[in-house]
MMTF fields as JSON, N, C-alpha, C and O atoms, coordinates in Angstrom:
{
  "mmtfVersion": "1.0.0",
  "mmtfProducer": "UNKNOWN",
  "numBonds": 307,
  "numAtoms": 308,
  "numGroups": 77,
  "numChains": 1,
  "numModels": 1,
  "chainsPerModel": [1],
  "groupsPerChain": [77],
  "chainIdList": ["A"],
  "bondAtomList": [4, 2, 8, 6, 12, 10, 16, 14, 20, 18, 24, 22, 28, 26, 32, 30, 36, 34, 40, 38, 44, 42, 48, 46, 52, 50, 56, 54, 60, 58, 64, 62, 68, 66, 72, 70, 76, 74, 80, 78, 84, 82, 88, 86, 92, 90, 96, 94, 100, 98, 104, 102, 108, 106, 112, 110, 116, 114, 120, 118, 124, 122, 128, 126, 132, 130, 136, 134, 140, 138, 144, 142, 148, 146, 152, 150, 156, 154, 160, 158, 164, 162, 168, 166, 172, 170, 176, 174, 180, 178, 184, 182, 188, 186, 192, 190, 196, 194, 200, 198, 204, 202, 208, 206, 212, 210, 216, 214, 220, 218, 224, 222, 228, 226, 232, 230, 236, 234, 240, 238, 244, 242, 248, 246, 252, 250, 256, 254, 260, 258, 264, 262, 268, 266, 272, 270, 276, 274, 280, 278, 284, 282, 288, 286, 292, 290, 296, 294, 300, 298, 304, 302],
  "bondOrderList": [1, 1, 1, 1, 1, 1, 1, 1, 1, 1, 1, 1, 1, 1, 1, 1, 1, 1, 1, 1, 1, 1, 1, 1, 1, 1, 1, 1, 1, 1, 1, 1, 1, 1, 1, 1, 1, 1, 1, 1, 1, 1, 1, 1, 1, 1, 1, 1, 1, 1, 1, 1, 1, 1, 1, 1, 1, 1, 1, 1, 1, 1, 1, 1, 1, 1, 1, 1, 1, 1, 1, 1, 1, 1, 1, 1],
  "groupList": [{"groupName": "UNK", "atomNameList": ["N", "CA", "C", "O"], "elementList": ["N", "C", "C", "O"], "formalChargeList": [0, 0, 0, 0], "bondAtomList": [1, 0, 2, 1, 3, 2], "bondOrderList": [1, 1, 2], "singleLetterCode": "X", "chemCompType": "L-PEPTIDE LINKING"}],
  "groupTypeList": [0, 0, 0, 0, 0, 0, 0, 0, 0, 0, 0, 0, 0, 0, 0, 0, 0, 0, 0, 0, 0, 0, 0, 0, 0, 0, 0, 0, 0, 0, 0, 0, 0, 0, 0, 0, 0, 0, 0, 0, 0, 0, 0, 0, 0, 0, 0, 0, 0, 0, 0, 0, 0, 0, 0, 0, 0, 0, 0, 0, 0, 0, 0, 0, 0, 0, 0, 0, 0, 0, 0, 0, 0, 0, 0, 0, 0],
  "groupIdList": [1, 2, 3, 4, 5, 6, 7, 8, 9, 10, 11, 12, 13, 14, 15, 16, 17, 18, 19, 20, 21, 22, 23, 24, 25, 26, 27, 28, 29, 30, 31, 32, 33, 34, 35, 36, 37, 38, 39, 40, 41, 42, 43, 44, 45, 46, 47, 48, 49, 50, 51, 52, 53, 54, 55, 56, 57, 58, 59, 60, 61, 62, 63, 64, 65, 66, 67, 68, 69, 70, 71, 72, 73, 74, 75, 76, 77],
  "secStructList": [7, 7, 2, 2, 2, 2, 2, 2, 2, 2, 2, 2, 2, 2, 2, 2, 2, 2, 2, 2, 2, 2, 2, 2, 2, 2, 2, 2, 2, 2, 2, 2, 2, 2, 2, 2, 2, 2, 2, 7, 6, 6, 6, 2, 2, 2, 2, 2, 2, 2, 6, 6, 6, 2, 2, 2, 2, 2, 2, 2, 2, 2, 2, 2, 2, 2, 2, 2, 2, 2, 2, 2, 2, 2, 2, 2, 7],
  "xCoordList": [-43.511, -42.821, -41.889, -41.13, -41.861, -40.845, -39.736, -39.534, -38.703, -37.261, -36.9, -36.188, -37.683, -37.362, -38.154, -37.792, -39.116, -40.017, -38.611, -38.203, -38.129, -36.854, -35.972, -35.701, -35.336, -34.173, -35.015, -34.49, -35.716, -36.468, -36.613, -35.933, -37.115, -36.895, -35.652, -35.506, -34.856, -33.217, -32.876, -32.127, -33.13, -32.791, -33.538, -33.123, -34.517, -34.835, -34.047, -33.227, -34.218, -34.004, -32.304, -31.953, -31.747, -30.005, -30.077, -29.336, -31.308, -31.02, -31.034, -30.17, -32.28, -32.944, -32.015, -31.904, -30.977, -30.513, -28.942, -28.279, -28.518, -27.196, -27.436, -26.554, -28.635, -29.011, -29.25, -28.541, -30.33, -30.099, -29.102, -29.131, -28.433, -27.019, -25.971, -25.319, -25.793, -24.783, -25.487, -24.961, -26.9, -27.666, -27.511, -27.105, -28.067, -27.579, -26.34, -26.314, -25.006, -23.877, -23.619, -23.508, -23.584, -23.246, -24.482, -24.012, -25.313, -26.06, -25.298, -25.087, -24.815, -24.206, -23.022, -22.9, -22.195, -20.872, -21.155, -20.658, -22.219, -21.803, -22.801, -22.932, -23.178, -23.932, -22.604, -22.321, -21.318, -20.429, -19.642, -18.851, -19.822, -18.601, -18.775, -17.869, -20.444, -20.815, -20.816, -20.599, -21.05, -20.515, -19.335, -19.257, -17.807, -16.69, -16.494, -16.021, -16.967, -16.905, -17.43, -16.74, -18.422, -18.625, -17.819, -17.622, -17.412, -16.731, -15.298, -14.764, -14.399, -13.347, -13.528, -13.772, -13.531, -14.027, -12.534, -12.379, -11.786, -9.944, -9.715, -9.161, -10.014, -10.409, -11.016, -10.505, -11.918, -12.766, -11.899, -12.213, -10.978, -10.366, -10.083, -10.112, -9.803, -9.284, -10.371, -10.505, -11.146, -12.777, -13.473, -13.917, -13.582, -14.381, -13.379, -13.907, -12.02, -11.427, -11.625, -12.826, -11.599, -11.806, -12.961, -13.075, -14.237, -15.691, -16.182, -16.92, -14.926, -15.594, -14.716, -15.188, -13.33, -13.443, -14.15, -14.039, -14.832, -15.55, -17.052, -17.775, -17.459, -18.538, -18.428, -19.398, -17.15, -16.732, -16.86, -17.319, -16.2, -16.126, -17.749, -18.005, -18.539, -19.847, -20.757, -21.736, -20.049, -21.481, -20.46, -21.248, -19.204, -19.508, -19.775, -19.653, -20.243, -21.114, -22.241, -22.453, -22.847, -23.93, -24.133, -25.064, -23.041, -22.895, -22.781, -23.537, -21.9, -21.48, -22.929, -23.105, -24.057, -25.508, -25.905, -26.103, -25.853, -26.233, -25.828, -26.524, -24.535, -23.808, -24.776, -25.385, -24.566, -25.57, -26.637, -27.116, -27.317, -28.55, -29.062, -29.79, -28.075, -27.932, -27.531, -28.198, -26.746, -26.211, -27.622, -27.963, -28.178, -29.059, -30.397, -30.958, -30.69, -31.926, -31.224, -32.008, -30.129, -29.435, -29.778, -29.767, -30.09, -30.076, -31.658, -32.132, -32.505, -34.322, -34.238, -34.66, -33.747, -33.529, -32.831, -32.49],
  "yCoordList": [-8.435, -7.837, -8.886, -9.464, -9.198, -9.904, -9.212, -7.998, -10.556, -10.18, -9.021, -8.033, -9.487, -8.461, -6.97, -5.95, -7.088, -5.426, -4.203, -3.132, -5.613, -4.825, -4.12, -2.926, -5.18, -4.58, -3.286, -2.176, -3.439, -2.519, -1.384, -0.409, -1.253, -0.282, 0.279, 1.499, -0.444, 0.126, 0.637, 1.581, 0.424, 0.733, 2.436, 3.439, 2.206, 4.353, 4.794, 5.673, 4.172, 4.812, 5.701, 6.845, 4.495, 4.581, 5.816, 6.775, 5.764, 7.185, 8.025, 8.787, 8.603, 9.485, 9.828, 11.043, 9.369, 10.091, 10.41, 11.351, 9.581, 9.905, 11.517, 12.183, 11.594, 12.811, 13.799, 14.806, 13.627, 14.57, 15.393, 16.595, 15.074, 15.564, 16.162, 17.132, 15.602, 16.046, 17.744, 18.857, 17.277, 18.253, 19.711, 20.722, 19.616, 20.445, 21.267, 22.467, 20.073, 20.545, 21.488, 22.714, 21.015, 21.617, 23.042, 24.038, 23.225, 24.452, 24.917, 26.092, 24.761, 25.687, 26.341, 27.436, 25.001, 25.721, 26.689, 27.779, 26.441, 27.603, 29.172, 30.1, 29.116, 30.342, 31.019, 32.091, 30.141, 30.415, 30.888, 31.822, 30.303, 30.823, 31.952, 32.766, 32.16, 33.491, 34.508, 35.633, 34.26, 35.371, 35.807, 36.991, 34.788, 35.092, 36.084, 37.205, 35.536, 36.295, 37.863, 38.757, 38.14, 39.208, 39.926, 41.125, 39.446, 40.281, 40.16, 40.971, 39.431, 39.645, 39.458, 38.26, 39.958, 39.755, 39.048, 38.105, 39.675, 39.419, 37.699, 37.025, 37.11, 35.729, 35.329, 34.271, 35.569, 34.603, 33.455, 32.319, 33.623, 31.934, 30.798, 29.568, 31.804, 30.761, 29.727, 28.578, 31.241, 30.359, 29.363, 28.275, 29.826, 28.623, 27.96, 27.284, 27.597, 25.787, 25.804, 25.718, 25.838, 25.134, 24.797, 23.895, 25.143, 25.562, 23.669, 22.741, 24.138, 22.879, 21.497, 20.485, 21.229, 20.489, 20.127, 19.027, 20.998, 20.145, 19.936, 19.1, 20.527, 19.886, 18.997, 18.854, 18.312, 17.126, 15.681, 14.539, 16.521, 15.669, 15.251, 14.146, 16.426, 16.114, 14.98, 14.292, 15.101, 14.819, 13.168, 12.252, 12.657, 11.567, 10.467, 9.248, 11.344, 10.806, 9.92, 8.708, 10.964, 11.216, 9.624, 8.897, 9.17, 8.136, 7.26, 6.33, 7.006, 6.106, 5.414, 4.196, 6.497, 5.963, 5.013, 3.849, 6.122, 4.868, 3.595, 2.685, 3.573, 1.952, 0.874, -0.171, 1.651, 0.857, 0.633, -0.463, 1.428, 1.44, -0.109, -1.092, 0.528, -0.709, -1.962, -2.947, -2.148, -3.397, -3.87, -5.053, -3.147, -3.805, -3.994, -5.088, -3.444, -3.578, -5.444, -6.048, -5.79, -6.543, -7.712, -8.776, -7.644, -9.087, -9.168, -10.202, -8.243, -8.652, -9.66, -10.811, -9.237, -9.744, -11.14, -11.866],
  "zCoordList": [14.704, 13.578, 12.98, 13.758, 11.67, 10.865, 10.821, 10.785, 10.832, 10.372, 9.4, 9.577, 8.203, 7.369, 7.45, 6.864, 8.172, 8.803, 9.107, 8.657, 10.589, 11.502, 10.52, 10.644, 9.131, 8.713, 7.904, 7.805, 7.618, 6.684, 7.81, 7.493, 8.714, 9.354, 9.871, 9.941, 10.195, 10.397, 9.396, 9.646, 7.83, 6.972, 6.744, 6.163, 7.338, 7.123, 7.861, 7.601, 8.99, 10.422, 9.862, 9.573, 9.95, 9.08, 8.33, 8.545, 7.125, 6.378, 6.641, 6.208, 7.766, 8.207, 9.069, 8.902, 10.226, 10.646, 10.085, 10.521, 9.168, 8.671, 7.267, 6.725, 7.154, 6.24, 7.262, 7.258, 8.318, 9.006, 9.706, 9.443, 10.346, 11.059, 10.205, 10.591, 9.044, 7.915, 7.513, 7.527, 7.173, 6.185, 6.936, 6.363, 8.891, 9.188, 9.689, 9.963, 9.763, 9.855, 8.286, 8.291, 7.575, 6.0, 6.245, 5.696, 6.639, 6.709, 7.989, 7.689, 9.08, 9.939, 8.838, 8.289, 8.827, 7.769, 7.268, 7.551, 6.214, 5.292, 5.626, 4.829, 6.508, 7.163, 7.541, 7.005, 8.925, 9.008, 7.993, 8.127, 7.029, 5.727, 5.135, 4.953, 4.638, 4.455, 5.167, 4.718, 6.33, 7.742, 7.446, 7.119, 7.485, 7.548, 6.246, 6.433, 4.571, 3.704, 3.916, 3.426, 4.509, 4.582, 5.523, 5.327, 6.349, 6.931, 6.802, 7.558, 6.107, 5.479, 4.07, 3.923, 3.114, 1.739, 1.169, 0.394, 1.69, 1.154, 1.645, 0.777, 2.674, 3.042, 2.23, 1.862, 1.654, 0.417, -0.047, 0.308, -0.707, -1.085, -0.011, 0.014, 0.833, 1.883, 2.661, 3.084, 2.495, 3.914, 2.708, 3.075, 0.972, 0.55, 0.143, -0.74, 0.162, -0.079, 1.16, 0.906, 2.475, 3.914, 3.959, 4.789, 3.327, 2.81, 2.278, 2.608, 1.06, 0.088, 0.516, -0.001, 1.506, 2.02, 3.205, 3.745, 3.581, 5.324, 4.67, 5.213, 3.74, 3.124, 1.937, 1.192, 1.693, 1.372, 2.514, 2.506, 3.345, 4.226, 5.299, 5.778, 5.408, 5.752, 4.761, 5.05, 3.598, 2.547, 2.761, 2.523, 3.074, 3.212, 4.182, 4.057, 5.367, 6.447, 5.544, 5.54, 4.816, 4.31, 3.56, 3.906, 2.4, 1.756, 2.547, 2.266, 3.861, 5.133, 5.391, 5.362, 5.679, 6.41, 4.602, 4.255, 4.045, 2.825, 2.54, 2.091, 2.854, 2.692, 3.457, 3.225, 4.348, 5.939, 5.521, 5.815, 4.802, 4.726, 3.697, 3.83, 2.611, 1.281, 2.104, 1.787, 2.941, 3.294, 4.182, 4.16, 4.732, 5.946, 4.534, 4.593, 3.846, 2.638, 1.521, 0.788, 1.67, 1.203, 1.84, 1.22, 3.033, 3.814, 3.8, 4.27, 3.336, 2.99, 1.963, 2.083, 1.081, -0.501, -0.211, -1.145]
}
C-alpha cells in the first residue's frame, strides 16, 4: 500500500467514525427530549435550549473528525 492509499484511508476512516458516534448521540438526545416534552409539556423551553446546546455541541465533534480528515487528505496533495 502507498503512502498516500494509508492517508486516504485514515481520511474515511476519520469521517466515518467522527459522523457516526455524534449522529447517534444527537438521535439518543432528542428521543430523550421528546420523551421529557411529553411528559412535562410546561418543561418544553427548558428541555429544547439544553436540546439545542448539546446538539451544538455533538455536531462539533462532527466538524473536529472533518478537520482531521482535511488535514490528513492535505498531506496526499
Amino acid at each position: 500500500m502507498t503512502e498516500n492509499a494509508i492517508f486516504a484511508l485514515a481520511a474515511a476512516i476519520a469521517m466515518a467514525i467522527s459522523t457516526i458516534g455524534p449522529a447517534l448521540g444527537q438521535g439518543l438526545a432528542a428521543k430523550a427530549a421528546m420523551e421529557g416534552i411529553a411528559r412535562q409539556p410546561d418543561a418544553a423551553g427548558n428541555i429544547r435550549s439544553t436540546l439545542i446546546i448539546a446538539m451544538a455541541l455533538m455536531e462539533a465533534l462532527t466538524i473536529y473528525g472533518l478537520l482531521i480528515a482535511f488535514m490528513l487528505i492535505a498531506k496526499i496533495a
